[in-house]
SEKOL-82639 format. One record per atom (N, C-alpha, C, O): residue number from 1; atom name; x, y, z. Coordinates in pm, 1 decimal, m for minus. Each point is the difference from the previous one (the first is absolute). Example, Ala and Ser with C-alpha at 12.3 -4.5 7.8 and 13.67 -1.06 7.14 Angstrom:
BEGIN
site n 1	atom N	xx 1319.0	yy m569.0	zz 780.0
site n 1	atom CA	xx m89.0	yy 119.0	zz 0.0
site n 1	atom C	xx 90.0	yy 120.0	zz 0.0
site n 1	atom O	xx 103.6	yy m1.9	zz 66.5
site n 2	atom N	xx m138.6	yy 106.9	zz m138.5
site n 2	atom CA	xx 82.0	yy 119.0	zz 6.0
site n 2	atom C	xx m77.0	yy 109.0	zz 73.0
site n 2	atom O	xx 50.9	yy 110.8	zz 16.9
END
This chain:
BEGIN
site n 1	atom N	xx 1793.0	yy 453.5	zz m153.0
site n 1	atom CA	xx 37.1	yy m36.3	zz 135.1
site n 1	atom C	xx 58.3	yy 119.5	zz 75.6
site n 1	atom O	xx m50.2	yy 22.6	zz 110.1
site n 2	atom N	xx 158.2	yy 65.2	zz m157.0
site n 2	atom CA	xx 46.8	yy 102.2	zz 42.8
site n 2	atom C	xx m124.2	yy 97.8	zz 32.3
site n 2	atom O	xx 6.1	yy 41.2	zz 115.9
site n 3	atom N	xx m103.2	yy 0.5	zz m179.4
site n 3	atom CA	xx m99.5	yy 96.2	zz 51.4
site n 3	atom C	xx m98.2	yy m82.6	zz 108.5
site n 3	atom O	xx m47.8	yy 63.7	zz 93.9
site n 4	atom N	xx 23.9	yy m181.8	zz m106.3
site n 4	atom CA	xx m76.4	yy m71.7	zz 111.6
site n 4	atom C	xx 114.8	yy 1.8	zz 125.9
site n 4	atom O	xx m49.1	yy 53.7	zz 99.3
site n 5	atom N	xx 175.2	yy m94.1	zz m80.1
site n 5	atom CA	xx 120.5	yy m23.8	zz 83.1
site n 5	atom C	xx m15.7	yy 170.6	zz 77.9
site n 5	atom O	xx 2.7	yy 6.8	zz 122.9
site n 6	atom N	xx m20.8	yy 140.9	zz m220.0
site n 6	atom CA	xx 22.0	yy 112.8	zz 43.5
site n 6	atom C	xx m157.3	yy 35.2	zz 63.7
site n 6	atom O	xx 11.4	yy 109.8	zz 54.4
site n 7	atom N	xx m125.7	yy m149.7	zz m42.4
site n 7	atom CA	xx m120.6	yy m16.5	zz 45.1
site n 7	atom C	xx m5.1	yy m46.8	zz 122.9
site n 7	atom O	xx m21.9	yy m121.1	zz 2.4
site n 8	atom N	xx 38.8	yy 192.7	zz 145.3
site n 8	atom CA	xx 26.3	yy m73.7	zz 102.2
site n 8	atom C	xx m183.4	yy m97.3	zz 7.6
site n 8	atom O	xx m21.9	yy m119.5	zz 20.4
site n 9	atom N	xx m53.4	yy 207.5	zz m40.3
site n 9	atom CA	xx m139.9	yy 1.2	zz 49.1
site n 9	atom C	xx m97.9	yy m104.9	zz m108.9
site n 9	atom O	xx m115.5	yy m40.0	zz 14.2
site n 10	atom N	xx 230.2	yy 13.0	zz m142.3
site n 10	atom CA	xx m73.4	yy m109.3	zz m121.4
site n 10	atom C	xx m28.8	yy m115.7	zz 112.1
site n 10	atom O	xx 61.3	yy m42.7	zz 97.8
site n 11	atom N	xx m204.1	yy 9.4	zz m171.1
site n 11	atom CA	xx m16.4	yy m137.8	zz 27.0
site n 11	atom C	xx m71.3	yy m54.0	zz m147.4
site n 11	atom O	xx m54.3	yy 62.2	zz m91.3
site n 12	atom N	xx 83.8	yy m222.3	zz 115.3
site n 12	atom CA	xx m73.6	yy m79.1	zz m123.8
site n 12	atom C	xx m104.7	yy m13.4	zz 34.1
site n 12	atom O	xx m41.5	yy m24.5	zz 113.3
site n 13	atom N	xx m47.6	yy 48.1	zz m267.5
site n 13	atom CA	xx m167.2	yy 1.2	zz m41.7
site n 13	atom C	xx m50.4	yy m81.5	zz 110.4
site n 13	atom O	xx m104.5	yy 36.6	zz 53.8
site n 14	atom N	xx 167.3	yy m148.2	zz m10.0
site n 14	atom CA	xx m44.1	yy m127.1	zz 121.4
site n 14	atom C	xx m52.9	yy 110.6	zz 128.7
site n 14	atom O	xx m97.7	yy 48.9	zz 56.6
site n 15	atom N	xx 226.4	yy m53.8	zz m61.8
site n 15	atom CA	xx 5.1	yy 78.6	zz 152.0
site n 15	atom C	xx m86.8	yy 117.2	zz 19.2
site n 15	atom O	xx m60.6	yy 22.3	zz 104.8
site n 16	atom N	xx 56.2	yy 62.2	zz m224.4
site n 16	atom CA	xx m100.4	yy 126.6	zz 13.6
site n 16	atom C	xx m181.7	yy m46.9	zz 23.7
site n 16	atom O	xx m74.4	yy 41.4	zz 89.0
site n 17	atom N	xx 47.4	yy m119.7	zz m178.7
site n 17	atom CA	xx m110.0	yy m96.3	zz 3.0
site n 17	atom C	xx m40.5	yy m49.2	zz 135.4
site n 17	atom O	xx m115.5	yy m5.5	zz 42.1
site n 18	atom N	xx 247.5	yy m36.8	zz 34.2
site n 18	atom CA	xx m58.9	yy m53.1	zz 86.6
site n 18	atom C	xx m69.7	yy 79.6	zz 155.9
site n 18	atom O	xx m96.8	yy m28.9	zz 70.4
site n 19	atom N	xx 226.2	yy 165.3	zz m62.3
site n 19	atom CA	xx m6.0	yy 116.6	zz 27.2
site n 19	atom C	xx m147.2	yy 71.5	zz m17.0
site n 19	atom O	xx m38.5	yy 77.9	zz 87.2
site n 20	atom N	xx m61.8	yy m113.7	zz m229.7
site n 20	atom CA	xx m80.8	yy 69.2	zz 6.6
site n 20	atom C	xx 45.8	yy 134.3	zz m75.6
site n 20	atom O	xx m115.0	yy 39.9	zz m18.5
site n 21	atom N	xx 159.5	yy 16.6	zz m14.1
site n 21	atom CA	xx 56.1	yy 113.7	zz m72.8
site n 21	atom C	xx m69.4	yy m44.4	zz m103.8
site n 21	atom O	xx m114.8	yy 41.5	zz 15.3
site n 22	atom N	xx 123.2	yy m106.5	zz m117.4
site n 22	atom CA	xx m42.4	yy 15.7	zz m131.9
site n 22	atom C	xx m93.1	yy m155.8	zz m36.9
site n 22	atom O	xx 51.2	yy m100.4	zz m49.7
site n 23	atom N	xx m171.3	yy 113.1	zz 82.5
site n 23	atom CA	xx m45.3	yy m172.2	zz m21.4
site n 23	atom C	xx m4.1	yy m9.9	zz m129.9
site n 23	atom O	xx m68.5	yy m97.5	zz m30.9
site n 24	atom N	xx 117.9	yy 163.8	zz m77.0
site n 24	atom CA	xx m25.4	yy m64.5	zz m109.1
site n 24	atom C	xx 148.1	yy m64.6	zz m95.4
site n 24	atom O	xx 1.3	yy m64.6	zz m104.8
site n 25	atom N	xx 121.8	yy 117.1	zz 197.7
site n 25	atom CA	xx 112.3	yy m42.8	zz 1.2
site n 25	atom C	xx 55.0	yy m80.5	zz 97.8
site n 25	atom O	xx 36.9	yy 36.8	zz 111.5
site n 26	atom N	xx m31.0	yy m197.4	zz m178.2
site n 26	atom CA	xx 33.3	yy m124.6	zz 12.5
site n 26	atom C	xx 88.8	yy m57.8	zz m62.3
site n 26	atom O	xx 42.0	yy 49.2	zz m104.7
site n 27	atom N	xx m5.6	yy m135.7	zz 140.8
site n 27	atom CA	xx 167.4	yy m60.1	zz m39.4
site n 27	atom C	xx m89.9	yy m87.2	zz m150.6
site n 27	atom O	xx m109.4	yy m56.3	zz m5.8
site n 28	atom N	xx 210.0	yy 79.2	zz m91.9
site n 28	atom CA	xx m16.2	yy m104.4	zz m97.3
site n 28	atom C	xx 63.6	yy m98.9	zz m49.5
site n 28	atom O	xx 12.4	yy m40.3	zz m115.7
site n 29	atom N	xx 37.3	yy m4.6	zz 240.6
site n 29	atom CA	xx 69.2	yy m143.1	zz 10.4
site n 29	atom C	xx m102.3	yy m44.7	zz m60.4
site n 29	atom O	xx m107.1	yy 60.5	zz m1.6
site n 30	atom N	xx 139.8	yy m238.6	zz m89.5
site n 30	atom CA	xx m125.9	yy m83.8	zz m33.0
site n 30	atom C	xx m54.0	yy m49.0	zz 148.4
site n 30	atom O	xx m118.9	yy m14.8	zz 28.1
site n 31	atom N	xx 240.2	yy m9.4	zz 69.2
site n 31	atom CA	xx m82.0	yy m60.3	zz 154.8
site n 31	atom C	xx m109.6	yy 74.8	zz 23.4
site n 31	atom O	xx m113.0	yy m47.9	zz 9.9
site n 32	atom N	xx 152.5	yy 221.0	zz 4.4
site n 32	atom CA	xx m101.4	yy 59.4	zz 73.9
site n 32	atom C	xx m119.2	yy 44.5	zz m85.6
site n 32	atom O	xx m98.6	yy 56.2	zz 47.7
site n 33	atom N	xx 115.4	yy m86.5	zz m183.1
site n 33	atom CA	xx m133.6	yy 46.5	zz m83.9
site n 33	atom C	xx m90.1	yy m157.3	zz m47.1
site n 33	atom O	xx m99.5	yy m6.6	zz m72.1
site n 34	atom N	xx 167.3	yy m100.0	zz 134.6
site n 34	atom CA	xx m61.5	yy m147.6	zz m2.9
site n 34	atom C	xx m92.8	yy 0.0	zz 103.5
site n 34	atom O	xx m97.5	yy m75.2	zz m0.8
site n 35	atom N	xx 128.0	yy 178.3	zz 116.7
site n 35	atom CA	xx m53.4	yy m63.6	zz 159.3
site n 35	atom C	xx m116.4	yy 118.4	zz m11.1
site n 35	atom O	xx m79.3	yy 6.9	zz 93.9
site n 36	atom N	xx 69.5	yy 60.2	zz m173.1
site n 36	atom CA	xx m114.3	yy 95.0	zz m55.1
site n 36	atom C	xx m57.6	yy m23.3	zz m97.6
site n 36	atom O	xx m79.5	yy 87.8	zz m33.7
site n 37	atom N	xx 87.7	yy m186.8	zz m38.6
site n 37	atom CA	xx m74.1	yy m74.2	zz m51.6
site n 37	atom C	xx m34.7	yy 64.2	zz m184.8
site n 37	atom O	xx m92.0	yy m3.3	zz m81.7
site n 38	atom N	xx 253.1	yy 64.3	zz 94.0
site n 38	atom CA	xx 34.3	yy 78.6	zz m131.1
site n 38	atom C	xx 79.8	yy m69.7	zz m70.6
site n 38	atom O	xx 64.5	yy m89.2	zz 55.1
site n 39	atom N	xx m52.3	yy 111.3	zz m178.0
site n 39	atom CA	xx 66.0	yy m83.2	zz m95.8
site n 39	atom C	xx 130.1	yy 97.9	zz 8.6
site n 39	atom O	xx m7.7	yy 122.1	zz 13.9
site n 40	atom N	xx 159.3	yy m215.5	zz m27.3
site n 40	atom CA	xx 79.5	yy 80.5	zz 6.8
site n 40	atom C	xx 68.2	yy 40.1	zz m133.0
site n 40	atom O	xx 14.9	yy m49.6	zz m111.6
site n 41	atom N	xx 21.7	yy 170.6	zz 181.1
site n 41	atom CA	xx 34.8	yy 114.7	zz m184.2
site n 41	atom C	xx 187.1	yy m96.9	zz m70.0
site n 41	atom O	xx 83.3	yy 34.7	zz m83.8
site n 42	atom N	xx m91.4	yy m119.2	zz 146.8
site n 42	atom CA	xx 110.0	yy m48.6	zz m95.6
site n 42	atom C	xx 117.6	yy 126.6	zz m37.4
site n 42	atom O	xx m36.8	yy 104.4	zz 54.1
site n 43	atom N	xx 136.6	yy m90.9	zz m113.5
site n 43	atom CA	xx 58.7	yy 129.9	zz m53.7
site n 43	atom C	xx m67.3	yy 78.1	zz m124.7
site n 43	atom O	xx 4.0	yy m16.4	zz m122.0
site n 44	atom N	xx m85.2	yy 133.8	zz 231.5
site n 44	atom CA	xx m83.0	yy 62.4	zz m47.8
site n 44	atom C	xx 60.6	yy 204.7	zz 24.6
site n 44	atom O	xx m65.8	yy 101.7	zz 22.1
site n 45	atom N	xx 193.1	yy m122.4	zz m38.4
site n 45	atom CA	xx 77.1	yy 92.8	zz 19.7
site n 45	atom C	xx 2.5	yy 81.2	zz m120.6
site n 45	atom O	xx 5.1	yy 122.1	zz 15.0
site n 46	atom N	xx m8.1	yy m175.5	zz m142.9
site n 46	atom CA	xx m23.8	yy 52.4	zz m94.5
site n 46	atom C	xx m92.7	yy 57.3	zz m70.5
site n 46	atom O	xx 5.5	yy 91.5	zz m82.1
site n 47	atom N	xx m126.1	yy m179.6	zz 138.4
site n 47	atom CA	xx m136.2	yy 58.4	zz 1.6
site n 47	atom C	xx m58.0	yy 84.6	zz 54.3
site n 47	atom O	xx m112.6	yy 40.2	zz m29.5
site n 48	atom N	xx 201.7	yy 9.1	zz 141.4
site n 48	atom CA	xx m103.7	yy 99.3	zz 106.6
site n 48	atom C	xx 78.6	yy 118.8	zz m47.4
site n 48	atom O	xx m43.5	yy 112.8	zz 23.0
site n 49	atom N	xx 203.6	yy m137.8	zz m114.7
site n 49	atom CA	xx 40.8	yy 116.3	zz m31.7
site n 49	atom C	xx m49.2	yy 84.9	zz m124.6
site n 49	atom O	xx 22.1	yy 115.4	zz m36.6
site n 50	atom N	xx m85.7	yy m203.2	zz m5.4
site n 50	atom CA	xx m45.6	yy 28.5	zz m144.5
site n 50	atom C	xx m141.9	yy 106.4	zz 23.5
site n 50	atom O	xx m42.8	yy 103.6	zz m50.8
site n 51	atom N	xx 5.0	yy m192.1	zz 151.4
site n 51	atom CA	xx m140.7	yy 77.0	zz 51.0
site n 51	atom C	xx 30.8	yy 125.9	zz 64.0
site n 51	atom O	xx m76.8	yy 94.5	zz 18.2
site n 52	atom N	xx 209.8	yy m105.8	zz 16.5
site n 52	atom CA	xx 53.6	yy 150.6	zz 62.3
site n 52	atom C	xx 8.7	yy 9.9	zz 167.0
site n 52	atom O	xx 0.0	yy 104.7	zz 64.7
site n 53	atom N	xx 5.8	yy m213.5	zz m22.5
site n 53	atom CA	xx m1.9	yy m12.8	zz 177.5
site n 53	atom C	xx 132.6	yy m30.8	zz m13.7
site n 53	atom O	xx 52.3	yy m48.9	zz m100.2
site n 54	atom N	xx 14.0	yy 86.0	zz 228.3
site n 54	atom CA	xx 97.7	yy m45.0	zz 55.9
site n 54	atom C	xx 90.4	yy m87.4	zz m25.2
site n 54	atom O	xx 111.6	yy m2.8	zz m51.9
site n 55	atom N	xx m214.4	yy m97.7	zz 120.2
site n 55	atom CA	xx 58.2	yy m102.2	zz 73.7
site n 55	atom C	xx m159.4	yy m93.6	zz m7.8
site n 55	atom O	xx m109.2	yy 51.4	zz m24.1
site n 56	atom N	xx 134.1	yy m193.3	zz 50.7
site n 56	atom CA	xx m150.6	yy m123.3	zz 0.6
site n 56	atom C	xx m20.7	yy 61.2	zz 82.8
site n 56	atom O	xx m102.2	yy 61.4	zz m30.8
site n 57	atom N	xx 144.5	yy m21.4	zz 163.0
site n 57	atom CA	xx m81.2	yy 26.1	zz 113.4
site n 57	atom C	xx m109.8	yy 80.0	zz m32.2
site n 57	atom O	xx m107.7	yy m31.3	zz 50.9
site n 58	atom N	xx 113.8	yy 146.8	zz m139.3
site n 58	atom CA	xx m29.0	yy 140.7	zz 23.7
site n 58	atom C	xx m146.4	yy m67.6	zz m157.2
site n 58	atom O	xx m121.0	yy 21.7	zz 6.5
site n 59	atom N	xx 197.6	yy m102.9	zz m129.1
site n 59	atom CA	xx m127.6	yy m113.5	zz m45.2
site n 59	atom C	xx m89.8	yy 11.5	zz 79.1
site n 59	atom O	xx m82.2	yy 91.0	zz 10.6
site n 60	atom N	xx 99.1	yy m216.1	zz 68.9
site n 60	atom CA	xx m63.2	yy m43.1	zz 86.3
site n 60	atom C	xx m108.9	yy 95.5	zz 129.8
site n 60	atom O	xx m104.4	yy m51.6	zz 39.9
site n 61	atom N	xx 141.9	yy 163.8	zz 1.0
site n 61	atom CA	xx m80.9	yy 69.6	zz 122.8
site n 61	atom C	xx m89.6	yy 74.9	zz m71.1
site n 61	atom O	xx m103.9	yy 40.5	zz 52.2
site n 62	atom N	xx 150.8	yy m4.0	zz m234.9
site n 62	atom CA	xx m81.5	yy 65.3	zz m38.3
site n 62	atom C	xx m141.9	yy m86.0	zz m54.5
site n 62	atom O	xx m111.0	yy 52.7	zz 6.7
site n 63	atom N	xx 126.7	yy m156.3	zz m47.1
site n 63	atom CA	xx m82.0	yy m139.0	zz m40.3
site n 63	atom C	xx m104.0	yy 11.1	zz 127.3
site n 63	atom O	xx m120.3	yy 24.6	zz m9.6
site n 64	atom N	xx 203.7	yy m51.6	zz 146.8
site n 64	atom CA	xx m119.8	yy m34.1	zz 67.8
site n 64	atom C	xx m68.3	yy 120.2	zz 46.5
site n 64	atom O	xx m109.4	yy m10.4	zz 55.6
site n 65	atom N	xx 174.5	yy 143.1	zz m77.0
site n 65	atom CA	xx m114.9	yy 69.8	zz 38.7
site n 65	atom C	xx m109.7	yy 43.8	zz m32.8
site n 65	atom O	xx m89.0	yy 61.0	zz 59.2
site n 66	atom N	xx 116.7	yy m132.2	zz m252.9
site n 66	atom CA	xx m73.2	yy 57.2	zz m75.2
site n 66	atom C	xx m134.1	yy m122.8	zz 5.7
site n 66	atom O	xx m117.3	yy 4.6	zz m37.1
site n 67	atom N	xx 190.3	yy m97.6	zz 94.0
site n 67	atom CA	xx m69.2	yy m187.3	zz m24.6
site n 67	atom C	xx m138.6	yy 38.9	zz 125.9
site n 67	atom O	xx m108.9	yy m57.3	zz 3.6
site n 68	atom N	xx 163.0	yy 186.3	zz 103.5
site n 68	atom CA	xx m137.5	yy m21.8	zz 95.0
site n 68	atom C	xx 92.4	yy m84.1	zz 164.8
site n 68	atom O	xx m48.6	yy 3.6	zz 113.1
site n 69	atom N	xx 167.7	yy m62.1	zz m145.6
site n 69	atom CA	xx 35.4	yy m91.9	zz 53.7
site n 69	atom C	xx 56.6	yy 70.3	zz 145.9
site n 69	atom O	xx 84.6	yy 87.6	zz m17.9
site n 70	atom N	xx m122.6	yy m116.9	zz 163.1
site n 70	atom CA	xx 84.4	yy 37.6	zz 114.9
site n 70	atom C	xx 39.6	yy m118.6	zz 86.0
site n 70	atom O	xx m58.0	yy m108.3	zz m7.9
site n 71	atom N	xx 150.7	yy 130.7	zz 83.4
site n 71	atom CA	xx 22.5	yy m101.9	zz 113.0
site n 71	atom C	xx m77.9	yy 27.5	zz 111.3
site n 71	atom O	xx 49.9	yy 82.7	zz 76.3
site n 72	atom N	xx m212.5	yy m151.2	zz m29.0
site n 72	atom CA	xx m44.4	yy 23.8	zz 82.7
site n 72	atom C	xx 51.0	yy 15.6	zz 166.7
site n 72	atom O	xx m72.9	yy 72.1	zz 68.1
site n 73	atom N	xx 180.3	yy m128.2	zz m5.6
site n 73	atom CA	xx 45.2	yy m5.0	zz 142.2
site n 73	atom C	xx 117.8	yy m73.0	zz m20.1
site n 73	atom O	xx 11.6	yy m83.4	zz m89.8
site n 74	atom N	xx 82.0	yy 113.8	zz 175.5
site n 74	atom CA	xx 99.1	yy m56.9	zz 15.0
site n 74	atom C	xx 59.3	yy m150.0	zz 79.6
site n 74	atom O	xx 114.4	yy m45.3	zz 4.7
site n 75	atom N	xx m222.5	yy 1.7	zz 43.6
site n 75	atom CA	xx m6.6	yy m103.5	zz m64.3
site n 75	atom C	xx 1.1	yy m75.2	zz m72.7
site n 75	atom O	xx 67.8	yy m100.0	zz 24.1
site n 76	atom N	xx m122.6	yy 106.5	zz m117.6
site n 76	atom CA	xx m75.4	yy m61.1	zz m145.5
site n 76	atom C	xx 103.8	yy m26.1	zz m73.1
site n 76	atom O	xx 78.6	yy 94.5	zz 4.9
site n 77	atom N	xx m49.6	yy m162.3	zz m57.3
site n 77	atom CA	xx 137.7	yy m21.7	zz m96.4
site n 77	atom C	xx m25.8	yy 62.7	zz m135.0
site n 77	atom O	xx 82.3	yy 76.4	zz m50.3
site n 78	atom N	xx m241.3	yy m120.8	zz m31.9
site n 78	atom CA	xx m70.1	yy 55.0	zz m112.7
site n 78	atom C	xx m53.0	yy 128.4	zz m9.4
site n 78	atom O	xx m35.0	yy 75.5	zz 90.6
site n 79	atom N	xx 33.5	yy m61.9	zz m196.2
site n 79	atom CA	xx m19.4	yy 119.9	zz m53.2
site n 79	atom C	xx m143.0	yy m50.8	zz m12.8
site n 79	atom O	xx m24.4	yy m120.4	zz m7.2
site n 80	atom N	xx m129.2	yy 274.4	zz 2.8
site n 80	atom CA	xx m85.8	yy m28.9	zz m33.1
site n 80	atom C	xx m73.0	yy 108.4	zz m56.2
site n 80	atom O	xx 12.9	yy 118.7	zz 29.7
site n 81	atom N	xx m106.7	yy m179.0	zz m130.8
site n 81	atom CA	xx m67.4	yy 134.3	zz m83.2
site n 81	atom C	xx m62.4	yy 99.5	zz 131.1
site n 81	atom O	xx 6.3	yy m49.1	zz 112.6
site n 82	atom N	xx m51.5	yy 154.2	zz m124.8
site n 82	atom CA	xx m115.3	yy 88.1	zz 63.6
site n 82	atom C	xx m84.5	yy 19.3	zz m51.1
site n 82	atom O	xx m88.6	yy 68.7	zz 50.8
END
């Protein structure tokens, strides 16, 4: 919290996503990975450390980039292959 609190310019995976900055970083709330039609990673904190990421988020953006997967328009709530 203290290094996010000293980050005037941090924003959450949500917010960057929505921004467009990074479409393959998305919130992994179960809400927001339900309404994408993703199964949610449950506490998968241990798993993504093992694999050597971060953080689920960082799991997760690497999964879909490798999956093919983009957010076509901002509109769109879903995610879709290309």
């Amino acid at each position: 919290m203290e290094e996010v609190r000293m980050k005037k310019d941090w924003m959450c995976p949500h917010c960057i996503e929505e921004k467009g900055i990074n479409p393959y970083w998305i919130c992994n709330s179960s809400l927001c990975l339900k309404k994408r039609k993703m199964e949610p990673t449950g506490i998968a904190i241990y798993q993504a450390r093992e694999q050597g990421y971060k953080s689920v988020a960082h799991l997760l953006m690497d999964k879909l980039k490798h999956d093919g997967w983009l957010k076509v328009n901002d509109d769109d709530d879903d995610l879709n292959r290309h």
